[in-house]
N, C-alpha and C positions, 0 to 999 in steps of 0.2 A: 526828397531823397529816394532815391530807386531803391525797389523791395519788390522781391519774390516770394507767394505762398505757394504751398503745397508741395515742396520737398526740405529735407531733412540733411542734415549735418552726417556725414559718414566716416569722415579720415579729416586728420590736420597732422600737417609734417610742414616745420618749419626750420630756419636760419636767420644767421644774423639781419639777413636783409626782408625778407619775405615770409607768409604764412602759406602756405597753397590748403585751401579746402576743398574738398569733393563732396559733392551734392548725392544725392539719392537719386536723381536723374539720370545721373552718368556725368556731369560736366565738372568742371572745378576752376576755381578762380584764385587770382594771390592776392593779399591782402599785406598793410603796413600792419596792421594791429588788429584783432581777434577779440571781440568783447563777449565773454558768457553770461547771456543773460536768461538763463530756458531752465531756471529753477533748480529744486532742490534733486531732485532725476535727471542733473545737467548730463548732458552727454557731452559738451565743451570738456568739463571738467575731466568726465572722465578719459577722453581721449587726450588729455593733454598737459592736464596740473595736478590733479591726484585720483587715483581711485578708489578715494574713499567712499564706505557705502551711508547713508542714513542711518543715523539712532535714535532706536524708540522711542517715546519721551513718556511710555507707560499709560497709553489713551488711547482708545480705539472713539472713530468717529465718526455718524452719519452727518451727511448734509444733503439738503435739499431747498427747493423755494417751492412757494406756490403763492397762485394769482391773484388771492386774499389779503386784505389784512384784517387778523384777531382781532374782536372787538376791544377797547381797553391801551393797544400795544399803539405807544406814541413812540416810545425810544426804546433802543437796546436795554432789552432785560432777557437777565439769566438767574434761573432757577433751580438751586442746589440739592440733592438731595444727600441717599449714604451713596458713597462711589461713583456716583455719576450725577449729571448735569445735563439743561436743557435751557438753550439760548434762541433768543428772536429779536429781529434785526427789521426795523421798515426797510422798504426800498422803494425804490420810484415806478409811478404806475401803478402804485395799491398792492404791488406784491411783497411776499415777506420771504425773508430768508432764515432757516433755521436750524438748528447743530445742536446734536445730544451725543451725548459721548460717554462713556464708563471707562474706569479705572483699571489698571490689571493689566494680565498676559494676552499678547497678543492671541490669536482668533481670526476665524473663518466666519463669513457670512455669506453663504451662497445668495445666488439672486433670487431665486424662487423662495418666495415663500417672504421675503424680507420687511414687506409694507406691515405686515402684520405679526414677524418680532418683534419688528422697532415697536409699535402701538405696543405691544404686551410691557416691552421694556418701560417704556414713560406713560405707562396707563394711571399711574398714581399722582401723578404731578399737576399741579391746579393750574385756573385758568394764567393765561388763555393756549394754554400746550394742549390739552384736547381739541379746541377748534383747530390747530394746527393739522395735528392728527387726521381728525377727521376731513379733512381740504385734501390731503393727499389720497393718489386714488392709485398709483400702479408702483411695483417693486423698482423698476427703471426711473423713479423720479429721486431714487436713496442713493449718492455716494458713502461709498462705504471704503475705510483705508483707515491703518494708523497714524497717529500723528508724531513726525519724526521732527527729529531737527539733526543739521551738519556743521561741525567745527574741523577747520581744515587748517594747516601749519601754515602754509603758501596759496596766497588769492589769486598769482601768477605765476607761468612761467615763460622765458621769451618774450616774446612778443601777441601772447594768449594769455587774456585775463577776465576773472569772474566779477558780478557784480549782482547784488540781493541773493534772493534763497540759494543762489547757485556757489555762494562762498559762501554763507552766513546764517542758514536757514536756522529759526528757531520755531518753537510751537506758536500756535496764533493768538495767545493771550491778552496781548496787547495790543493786539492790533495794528503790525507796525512792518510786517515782512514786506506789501508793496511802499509803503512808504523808504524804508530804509533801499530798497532798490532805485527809488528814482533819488534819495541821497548821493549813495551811491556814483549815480550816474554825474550829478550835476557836479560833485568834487571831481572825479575821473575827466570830465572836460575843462576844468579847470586849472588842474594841473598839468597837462598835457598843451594846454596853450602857454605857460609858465616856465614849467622846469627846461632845461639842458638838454635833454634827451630822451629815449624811451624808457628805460633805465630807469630814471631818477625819478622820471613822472610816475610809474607805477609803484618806485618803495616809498614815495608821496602820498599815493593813494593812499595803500595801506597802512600808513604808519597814521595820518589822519583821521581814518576810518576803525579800526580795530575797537580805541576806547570805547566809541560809542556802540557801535554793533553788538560788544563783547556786555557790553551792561545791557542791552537790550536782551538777548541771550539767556543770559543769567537771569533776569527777572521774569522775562517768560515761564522761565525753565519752574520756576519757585512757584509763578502762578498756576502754574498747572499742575503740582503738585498742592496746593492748598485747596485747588476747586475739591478735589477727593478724598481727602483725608476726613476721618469721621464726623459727625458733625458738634458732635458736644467739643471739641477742641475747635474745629473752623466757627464755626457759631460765636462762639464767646470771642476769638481774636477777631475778628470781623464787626465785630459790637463796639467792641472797645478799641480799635486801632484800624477798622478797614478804610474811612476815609481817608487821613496820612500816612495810610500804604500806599492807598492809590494816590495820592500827590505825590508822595517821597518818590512811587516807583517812575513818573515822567518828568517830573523837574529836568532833569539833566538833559532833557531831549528839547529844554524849550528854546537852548542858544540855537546860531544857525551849527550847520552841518559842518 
């Protein structure tokens, strides 16, 4: 399939028959059908299906990796503390990736000086989040942002249509934003070889897609508000109910899409 890097989406103005998009270059091209796939900061979206902006989801978040892996760390573990959390993840080639976040009103974290809030912040968290710490060496190694999520009425309009964070974004709880995008994708081509029309195939889409995304959503939404919440209440439910949380909360994702 032919593909271009290194420009950017600038205008879409379409009709019944055609999309015309202009490029960053200067150039522009038409198209049958318009797929938003450039996440939750879609600019599809916003030039064309709705302007809505991201909602907070009450989580501010660093992330980074580094070329270690913590002695101990075989699978994803996340370590709670009051108001915030500190999560580590293997990855391939012995490096780890890791994400701590707090609770609360959003905030500024300038870059100078960051490597060594974050450490103050998760200075208290046991192993193996100190060897973490300690692997990290420069303020530019820390994304820093909050964690938003987007619910939008219309996934399309015309012949311009959204698909994963770019209609549906929720917080990363579950683990499921690139997954539900390439869902997504593989119903969007499915009904489009199917249905009647253009029309029909995209309120196919959606009308398919919705239940599942909107339960994804929703559970997200719940698990990131439990990571935070005090610990004498998260503690005790998590004791006595967090494994058939965690089952109840993805059953419904085990049928196909």
């Amino acid at each position: 399939m032919p593909h271009r890097l290194g420009v950017a989406l600038t205008e879409l103005t379409q009709n019944d028959q055609r999309v015309r998009v202009t490029f960053s270059d200067g150039t522009s091209s038409d198209y049958d059908l318009v797929v938003g796939a450039d996440g939750i900061h879609s600019t599809v979206r916003w030039l064309a299906v709705d302007r809505v902006s991201p909602s907070y989801a009450g989580t501010m978040a660093w992330r980074s990796v580094i070329p270690i892996r913590p002695t101990g760390l075989v699978d994803m573990m996340v370590l709670m503390g009051e108001g915030l959390f500190f999560g580590l993840v293997p990855m391939g080639e012995g490096h780890t990736y890791g994400f701590g976040a707090i609770g609360g009103e959003r905030f500024e974290d300038p870059l100078a000086g960051r490597l060594e809030r974050f450490r103050r912040r998760f200075a208290d968290f046991a192993a193996p989040v100190p060897a973490y710490l300690s692997a990290l060496q420069s303020d530019e190694q820390l994304h820093f942002g909050p964690i938003e999520w987007v619910e939008l009425a219309d996934w399309y309009r015309g012949r311009v249509v959204l698909i994963g964070d770019a209609a549906h974004a929720g917080p990363p709880h579950m683990g499921e934003g690139g997954c539900m995008a390439m869902e997504d994708a593989l119903v969007l081509a499915e009904v489009l070889g199917t249905a009647e029309d253009l029309d029909a195939a995209l309120a196919a889409y959606t009308a398919r897609r919705r239940p599942r995304t909107n339960w994804v959503q929703e559970q997200s939404r719940a698990a990131a508000q439990a990571w935070v919440v005090p610990p004498t209440i998260r503690n005790a439910v998590f004791r006595e109910r967090g494994d058939p949380i965690f089952r109840d909360r993805y059953k419904p994702l085990i049928s196909a899409p």
